[in-house]
C-alpha positions, 0 to 999 in steps of 0.5 A, spaced: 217 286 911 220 284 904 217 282 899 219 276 895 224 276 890 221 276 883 224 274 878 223 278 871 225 285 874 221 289 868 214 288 869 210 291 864 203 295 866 198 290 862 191 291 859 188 286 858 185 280 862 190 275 860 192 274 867 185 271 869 185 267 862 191 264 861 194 263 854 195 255 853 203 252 850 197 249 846 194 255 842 199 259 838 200 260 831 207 258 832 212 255 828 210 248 825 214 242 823 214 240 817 213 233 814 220 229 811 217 228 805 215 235 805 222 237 806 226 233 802 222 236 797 223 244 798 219 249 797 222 252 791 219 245 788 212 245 789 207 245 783 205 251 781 201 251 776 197 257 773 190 258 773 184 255 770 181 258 765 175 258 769 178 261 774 172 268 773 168 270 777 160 269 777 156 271 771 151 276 777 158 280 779 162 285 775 167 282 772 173 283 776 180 284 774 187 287 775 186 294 776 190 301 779 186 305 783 184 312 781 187 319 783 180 321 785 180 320 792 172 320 793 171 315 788 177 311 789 173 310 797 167 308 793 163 314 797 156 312 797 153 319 801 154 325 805 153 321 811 159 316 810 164 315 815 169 314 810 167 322 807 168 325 813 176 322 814 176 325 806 173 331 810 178 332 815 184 332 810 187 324 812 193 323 809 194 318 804 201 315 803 199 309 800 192 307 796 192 300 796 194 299 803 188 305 806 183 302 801 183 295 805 183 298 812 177 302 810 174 297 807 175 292 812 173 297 817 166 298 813 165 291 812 165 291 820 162 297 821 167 299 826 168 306 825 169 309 832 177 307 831 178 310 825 182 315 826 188 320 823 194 315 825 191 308 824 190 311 817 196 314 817 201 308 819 197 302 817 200 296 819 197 293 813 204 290 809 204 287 802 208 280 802 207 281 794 215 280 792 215 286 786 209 292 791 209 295 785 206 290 781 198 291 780 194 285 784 188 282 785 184 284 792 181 278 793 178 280 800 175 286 797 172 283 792 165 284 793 165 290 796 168 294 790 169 293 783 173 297 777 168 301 776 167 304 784 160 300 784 158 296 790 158 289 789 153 284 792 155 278 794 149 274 798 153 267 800 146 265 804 143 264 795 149 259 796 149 256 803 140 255 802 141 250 796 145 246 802 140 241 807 141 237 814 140 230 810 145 231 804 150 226 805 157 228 804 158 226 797 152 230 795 155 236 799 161 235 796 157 235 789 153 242 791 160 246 792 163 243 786 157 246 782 157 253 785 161 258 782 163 264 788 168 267 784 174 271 787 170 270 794 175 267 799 172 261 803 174 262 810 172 257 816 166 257 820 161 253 824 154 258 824 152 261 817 151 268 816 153 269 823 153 277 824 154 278 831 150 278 838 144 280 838 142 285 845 134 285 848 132 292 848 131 294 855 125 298 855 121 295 862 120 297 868 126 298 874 127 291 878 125 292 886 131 293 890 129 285 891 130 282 885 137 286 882 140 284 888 138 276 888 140 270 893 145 266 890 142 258 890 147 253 893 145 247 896 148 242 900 150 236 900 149 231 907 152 224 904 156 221 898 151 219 895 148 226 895 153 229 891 153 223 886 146 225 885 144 227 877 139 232 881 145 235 883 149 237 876 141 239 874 140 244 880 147 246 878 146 248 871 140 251 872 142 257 875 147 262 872 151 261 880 152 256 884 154 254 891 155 247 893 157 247 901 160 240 904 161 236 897 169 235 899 168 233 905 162 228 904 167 225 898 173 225 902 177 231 898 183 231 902 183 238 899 190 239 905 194 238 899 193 244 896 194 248 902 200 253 901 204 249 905 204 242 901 205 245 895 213 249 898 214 241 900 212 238 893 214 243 888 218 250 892 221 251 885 215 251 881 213 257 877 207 262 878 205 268 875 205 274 879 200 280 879 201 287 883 195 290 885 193 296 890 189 293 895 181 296 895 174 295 897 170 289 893 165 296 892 171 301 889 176 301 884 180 308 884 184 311 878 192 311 878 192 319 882 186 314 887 181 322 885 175 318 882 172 312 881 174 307 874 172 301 871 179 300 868 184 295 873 191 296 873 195 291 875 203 289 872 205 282 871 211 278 874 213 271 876 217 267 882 216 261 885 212 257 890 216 257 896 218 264 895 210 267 894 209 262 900 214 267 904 210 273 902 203 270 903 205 268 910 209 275 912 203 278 910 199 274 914 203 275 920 204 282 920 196 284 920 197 279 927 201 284 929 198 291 927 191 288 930 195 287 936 199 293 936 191 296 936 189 293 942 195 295 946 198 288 945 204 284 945 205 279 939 210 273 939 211 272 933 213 264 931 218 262 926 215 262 918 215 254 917 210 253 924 205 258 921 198 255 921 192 259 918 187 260 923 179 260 920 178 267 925 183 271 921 178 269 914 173 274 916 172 279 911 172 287 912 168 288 907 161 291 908 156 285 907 152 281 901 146 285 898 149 292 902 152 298 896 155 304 899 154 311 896 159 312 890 161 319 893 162 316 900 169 316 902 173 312 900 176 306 905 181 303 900 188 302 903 191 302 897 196 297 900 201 294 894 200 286 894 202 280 889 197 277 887 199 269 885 195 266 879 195 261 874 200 256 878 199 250 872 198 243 876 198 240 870 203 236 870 202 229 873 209 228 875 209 233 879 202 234 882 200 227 882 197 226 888 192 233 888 191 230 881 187 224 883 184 226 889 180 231 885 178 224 881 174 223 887 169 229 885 161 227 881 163 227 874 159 232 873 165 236 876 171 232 874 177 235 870 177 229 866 171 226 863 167 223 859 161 227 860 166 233 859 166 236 852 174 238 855 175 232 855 175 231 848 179 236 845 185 232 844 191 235 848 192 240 855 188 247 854 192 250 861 187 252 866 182 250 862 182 242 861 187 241 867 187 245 874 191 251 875 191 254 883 191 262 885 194 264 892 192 271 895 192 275 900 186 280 902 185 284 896 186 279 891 183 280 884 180 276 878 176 283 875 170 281 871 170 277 864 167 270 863 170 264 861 173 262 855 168 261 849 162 261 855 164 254 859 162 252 865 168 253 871 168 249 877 172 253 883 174 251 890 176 254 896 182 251 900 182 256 905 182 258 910 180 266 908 174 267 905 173 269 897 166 275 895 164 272 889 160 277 884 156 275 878 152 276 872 147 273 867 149 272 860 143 274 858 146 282 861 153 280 858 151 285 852 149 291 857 155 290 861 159 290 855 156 297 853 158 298 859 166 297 859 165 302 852 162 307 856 168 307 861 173 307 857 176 299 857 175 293 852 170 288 854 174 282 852 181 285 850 181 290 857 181 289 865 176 292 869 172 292 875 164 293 875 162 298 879 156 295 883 152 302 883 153 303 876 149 295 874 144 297 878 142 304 875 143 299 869 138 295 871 142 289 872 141 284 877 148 282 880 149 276 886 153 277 891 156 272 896 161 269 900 165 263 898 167 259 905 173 255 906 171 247 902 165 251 898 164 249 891 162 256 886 159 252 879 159 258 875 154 256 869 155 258 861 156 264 860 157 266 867 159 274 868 164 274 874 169 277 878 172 275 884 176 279 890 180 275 896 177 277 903 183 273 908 188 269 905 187 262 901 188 258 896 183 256 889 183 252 884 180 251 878 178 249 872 173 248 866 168 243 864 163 243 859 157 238 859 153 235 854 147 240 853 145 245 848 145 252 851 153 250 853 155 248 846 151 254 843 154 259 847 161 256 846 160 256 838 156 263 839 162 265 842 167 263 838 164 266 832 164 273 835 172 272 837 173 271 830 170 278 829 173 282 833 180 279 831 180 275 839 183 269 840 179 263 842 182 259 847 178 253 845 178 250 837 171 249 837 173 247 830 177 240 832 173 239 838 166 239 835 169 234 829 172 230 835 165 229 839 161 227 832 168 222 831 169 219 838 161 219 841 156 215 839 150 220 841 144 216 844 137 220 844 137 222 852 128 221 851 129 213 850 134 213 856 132 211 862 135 212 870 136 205 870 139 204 863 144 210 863 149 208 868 149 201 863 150 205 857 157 209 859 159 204 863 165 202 858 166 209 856 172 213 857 175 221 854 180 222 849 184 226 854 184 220 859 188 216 852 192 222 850 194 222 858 195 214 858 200 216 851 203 220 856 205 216 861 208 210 856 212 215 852 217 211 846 214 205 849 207 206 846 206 201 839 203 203 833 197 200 835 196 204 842 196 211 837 191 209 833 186 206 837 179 209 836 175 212 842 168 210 842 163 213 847 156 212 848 153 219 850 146 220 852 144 228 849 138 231 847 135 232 840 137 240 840 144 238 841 145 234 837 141 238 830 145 244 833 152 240 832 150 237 826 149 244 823 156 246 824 159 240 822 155 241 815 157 248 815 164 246 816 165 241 811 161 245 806 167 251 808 172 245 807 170 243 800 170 250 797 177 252 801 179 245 796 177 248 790 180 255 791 185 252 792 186 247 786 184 253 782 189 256 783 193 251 781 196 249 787 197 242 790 194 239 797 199 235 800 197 230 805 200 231 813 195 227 817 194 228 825 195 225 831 190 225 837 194 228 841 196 234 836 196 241 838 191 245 835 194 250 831 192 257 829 194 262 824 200 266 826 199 273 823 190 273 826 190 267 831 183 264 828 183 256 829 187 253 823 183 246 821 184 241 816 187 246 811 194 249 813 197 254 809 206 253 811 210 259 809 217 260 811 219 266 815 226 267 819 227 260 817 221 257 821 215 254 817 208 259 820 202 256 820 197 261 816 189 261 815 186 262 807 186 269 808 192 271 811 195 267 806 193 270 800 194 277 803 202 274 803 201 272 796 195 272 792 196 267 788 200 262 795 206 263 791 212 260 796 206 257 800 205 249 802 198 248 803 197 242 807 191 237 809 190 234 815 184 230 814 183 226 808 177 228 804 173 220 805 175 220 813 171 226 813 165 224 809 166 218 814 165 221 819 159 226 818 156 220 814 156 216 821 153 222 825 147 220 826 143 220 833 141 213 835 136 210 839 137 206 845 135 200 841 140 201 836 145 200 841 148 192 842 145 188 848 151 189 852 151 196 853 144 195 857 139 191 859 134 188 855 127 190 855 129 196 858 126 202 852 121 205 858 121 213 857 125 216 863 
């Protein structure tokens, strides 16, 4: 049998899980263009004046000033007892090149509390370089301010002193007048959304074992008989109720003419349109072996390449013809094999080989992994309504609840195209086929369906175990969010975790709910697509927020700007309190609405021909949420200001002008090219290798700390933010226009 002609020849081992979270066009810190005004100017010429007198730091820190760092190299590391860290690394003779670029890591690294990776060769060839032009120059290090002090005193900076004197009911302009008191001295400003924000926080885990019962439950599923079954509000409900969910026969009920995406519609649309390919060794669901295939491992190995529809369509149906013909050959028969282009898929062969739900095999059974090399064929974008028309808008015909597109779908409002998450992407797979285990990005629902005609075992976990499981992935070696790996079930279960299990069937919908912890493995041939969501409700806008403050932490990319988007809902949506809001009133309310993303796709299609007009109209929904929701939001719209306003005044501080860029609605969100966090409202433009990068306050002044040959942009003027945070308000249903509703109709639901 031959395999497909990939294209990239050199493929990469990969450890990480990038090939089940692909990375968007739309998230990078690449290169930004510049403004005309901003070019016609230069760089060279941009004001920069010195330093305010006032420029001090607080009047309860030590003072702090330009300093060189001591030969000794206890109090130069500021030890503070027999037991630190950073005494034993002295202990152990680490060689110090270079003082100042060693006392940043170990700070950093104390500030996290990450000292597990210390080692003799991340301290002996630190990637930390000075962007200072004269190195020799003695600096100011901002971001270890209040952590240490000329005289090897530790410092102690408490923002919440600050962040307390703030309340929910200031207005912007009383927020505004608060920073403008407030003296953080030499602390850097950096974005947030959640104050004093320090990480997850893991239940201890002291009860009893679970019964055998409960660590291996049923996964619920319902099944809708009718139309109006599946457009039912009860059934989203039930759906975000569990953490896993299955919803049979909805496609069918709605007419989903999910034939379209089969493997031969896609070679007669687009037989040249790329996909991603992933090798793998076919395995059992229950095992995964290591290289030498001697023990059992978490960690998933797996090398990335890429080819074409049509070329993958050949390679999944060879397979599949020759399994026929080695089950034939078995029974002592004869096979006549058809021509490739007549092949059909049967729904017998979906029939998997592997041991049934709820079942576990003994760890040091023997293995009965064929070890089998397949590809994998993922991430296939149908993003493109030109191309993918057709499957596009049949997938229209889904509840609400589940659409890609949405104005109940917070995805729906980030503004431009989040590949895989805000638009549909397709996975074709031979047996064997593996998603390993993550959760999605930032915790967003997904929506998963089953094409066919092979089946899928699905495997899934609570969020409230996701801790434990991340303790787990440590145990064994791989990274929880930067690695690839596969859970053992044995192993969750001496954990004391609850793990569903379950077969997905051809036209079956998977809702995997916030958080979700899950990994998928193909047990025939078959196709899915899938995609994100996010409804309106507190514990997925919570999770997501949670999330994407932890990633910024552990210095992993958030693939969703929770920045942008939580200031794009409190712009675009009016929130309604949902007590006031009746079954009857509510389709009434939401009549009229539409998503930000249906605009930025109708932008799309009109192209050079949009007018002015077109662009700056404003989208104005009406959203039923609950008050929990709402306050939630609020909050990190506050706290985001509050960082917007302090990063102004540092910045003036230092005596260098903001200069106004505005944005588009359907302007991509950019990220700092140096730590990939979201970059909002205020960007810091450096020219590197002729091309204008987009960096965060902190990376910026690790390049200059004074931002010299730095243009700080503005996005958002100061009064449409305060607008915007000022009309934030949560209404009730008689404050909405007749026209919205029925009269008279202000019942509780």
């Amino acid at each position: 049998m031959s395999s497909p002609d990939y294209e990239n020849a050199q493929q990469v081992p990969q450890d990480d899980a990038s090939y089940k979270l692909m990375p968007s066009r739309s998230v990078r810190g690449g290169p930004f263009r510049m403004p005309p005004d901003v070019m016609s100017k230069g760089l060279g010429k941009i004001d920069m004046k010195p330093p305010l007198d006032s420029f001090c730091p607080p009047p309860m820190a030590p003072p702090m000033m330009t300093y060189s760092l001591e030969k000794s190299v206890c109090s130069k590391y500021n030890v503070r007892d027999e037991g630190d860290p950073i005494k034993r690394m002295i202990r152990e003779g680490v060689d110090i090149k270079d003082e100042r670029k060693h006392l940043k890591l170990l700070l950093r690294k104390r500030k996290s509390g990450n000292f597990e990776s210390m080692s003799r060769d991340s301290l002996g060839s630190s990637g930390e370089e000075s962007g200072d032009d004269d190195p020799s120059k003695e600096e100011v290090l901002y971001e270890d301010a209040r952590f240490i002090h000329p005289a090897h005193h530790a410092v102690k900076v408490n923002l919440q002193e600050f962040n307390a004197c703030f309340s929910k009911n200031m207005t912007a302009k009383e927020l505004e007048k608060q920073c403008a008191v407030e003296d953080l001295g030499h602390i850097v400003p950096t974005m947030a959304l959640l104050d004093d924000y320090t990480g997850p926080k893991f239940p201890a885990r002291d009860g009893p074992r679970l019964p055998r019962e409960k660590l291996l439950p049923k996964v619920k599923f319902v099944t809708v008989r009718t139309a109006e079954e599946a457009l039912n509000a009860r059934v989203k409900a039930f759906c975000t109720s569990h953490p896993i969910t299955i919803v049979r026969n909805m496609c069918n009920v709605l007419k989903v003419d999910l034939s379209l995406f089969s493997t031969k519609a896609l070679s007669q649309s687009n037989p040249e349109h790329t996909i991603e390919v992933r090798t793998q060794f076919q395995q059992s669901s229950d095992e995964n072996w290591d290289a030498d295939k001697v023990r059992q491992i978490w960690r998933c190995e797996s090398h990335r390449g890429h080819t074409t529809v049509s070329r993958y369509a050949q390679y999944q149906s060879e397979t599949y013809v020759e399994s026929l013909k080695n089950k034939l050959k078995q029974k002592g028969g004869d096979l006549e094999l058809p021509e490739l282009k007549e092949i059909e898929f049967s729904d017998s062969e979906s029939d998997s080989n592997l041991q049934s739900a709820g079942t576990l095999k003994p760890k040091r059974q023997r293995r009965s992994s064929s070890f089998k090399t397949i590809k994998f064929g993922t991430n296939l974008d149908l993003s493109d309504h030109k191309k993918w028309g057709a499957q596009l808008n049949e997938l229209q015909k889904l509840p609400p609840f589940a659409r890609v597109v949405d104005e109940s779908n917070m995805l729906s409002h980030v503004g431009h195209t989040i590949l895989g998450m805000n638009t549909v992407q397709l996975y074709m797979k031979v047996p064997g086929s593996r998603t390993p285990g993550h959760q999605e990005n930032n915790n967003f629902c997904s929506v998963n369906i089953n094409i066919g005609p092979g089946d899928c075992e699905w495997f899934g976990v609570d969020d409230a175990y996701w801790g434990d499981i991340h303790a787990l992935c440590e145990r064994n070696g791989t990274s929880y969010l930067f690695g690839s790996w596969w859970p053992l079930q044995e192993d969750l279960l001496a954990a004391n975790i609850p793990v569903y299990r379950f077969t997905q069937k051809p036209g079956d919908t998977v809702f995997v709910n916030a958080g979700c912890v899950h990994w998928v493995q193909a047990s025939g041939w078959c196709n899915n697509v899938a995609w994100n969501i996010g409804p309106f409700n507190l514990e997925q806008y919570r999770l997501g927020v949670e999330r994407y403050e932890w990633n910024r932490m552990q210095g992993f990319k958030s693939i969703v700007p929770m920045l942008h988007l939580t200031w794009n809902l409190a712009r675009n949506l009016t929130f309604v309190d949902v007590k006031g809001v009746t079954k009857k009133i509510a389709p009434k309310l939401t009549a009229k609405n539409e998503s930000l993303m249906e605009k930025v796709l109708w932008l799309q299609k009109l192209g050079n021909a949009a007018s002015e007009e077109d662009r700056n109209s404003r989208i104005r929904n009406i959203q039923p949420v609950e008050e929990e929701l709402f306050r939630h939001i609020q909050s990190c719209l506050m706290t985001s200001l509050r960082c917007v306003e302090r990063q102004r005044k540092f910045v003036r501080r230092l005596g260098k002008n903001i200069i106004f860029h505005g944005r588009n609605d359907d302007e991509e969100t950019y990220y700092c090219n140096s730590c990939d966090v979201e970059v909002f409202n205020i960007l810091f433009v450096k020219e590197i290798d002729k091309k204008h990068m987009v960096h965060c306050i902190e990376c910026a002044l690790k390049l200059s700390k004074t931002l010299k040959n730095i243009v700080v942009l503005e996005e958002y003027t100061k009064e449409e933010l305060h607008r915007i945070y000022d009309n934030f308000v949560l209404k009730k249903i008689a404050d909405i226009p007749a026209s919205r509703h029925s009269s008279g109709s202000t019942s509780n639901s």
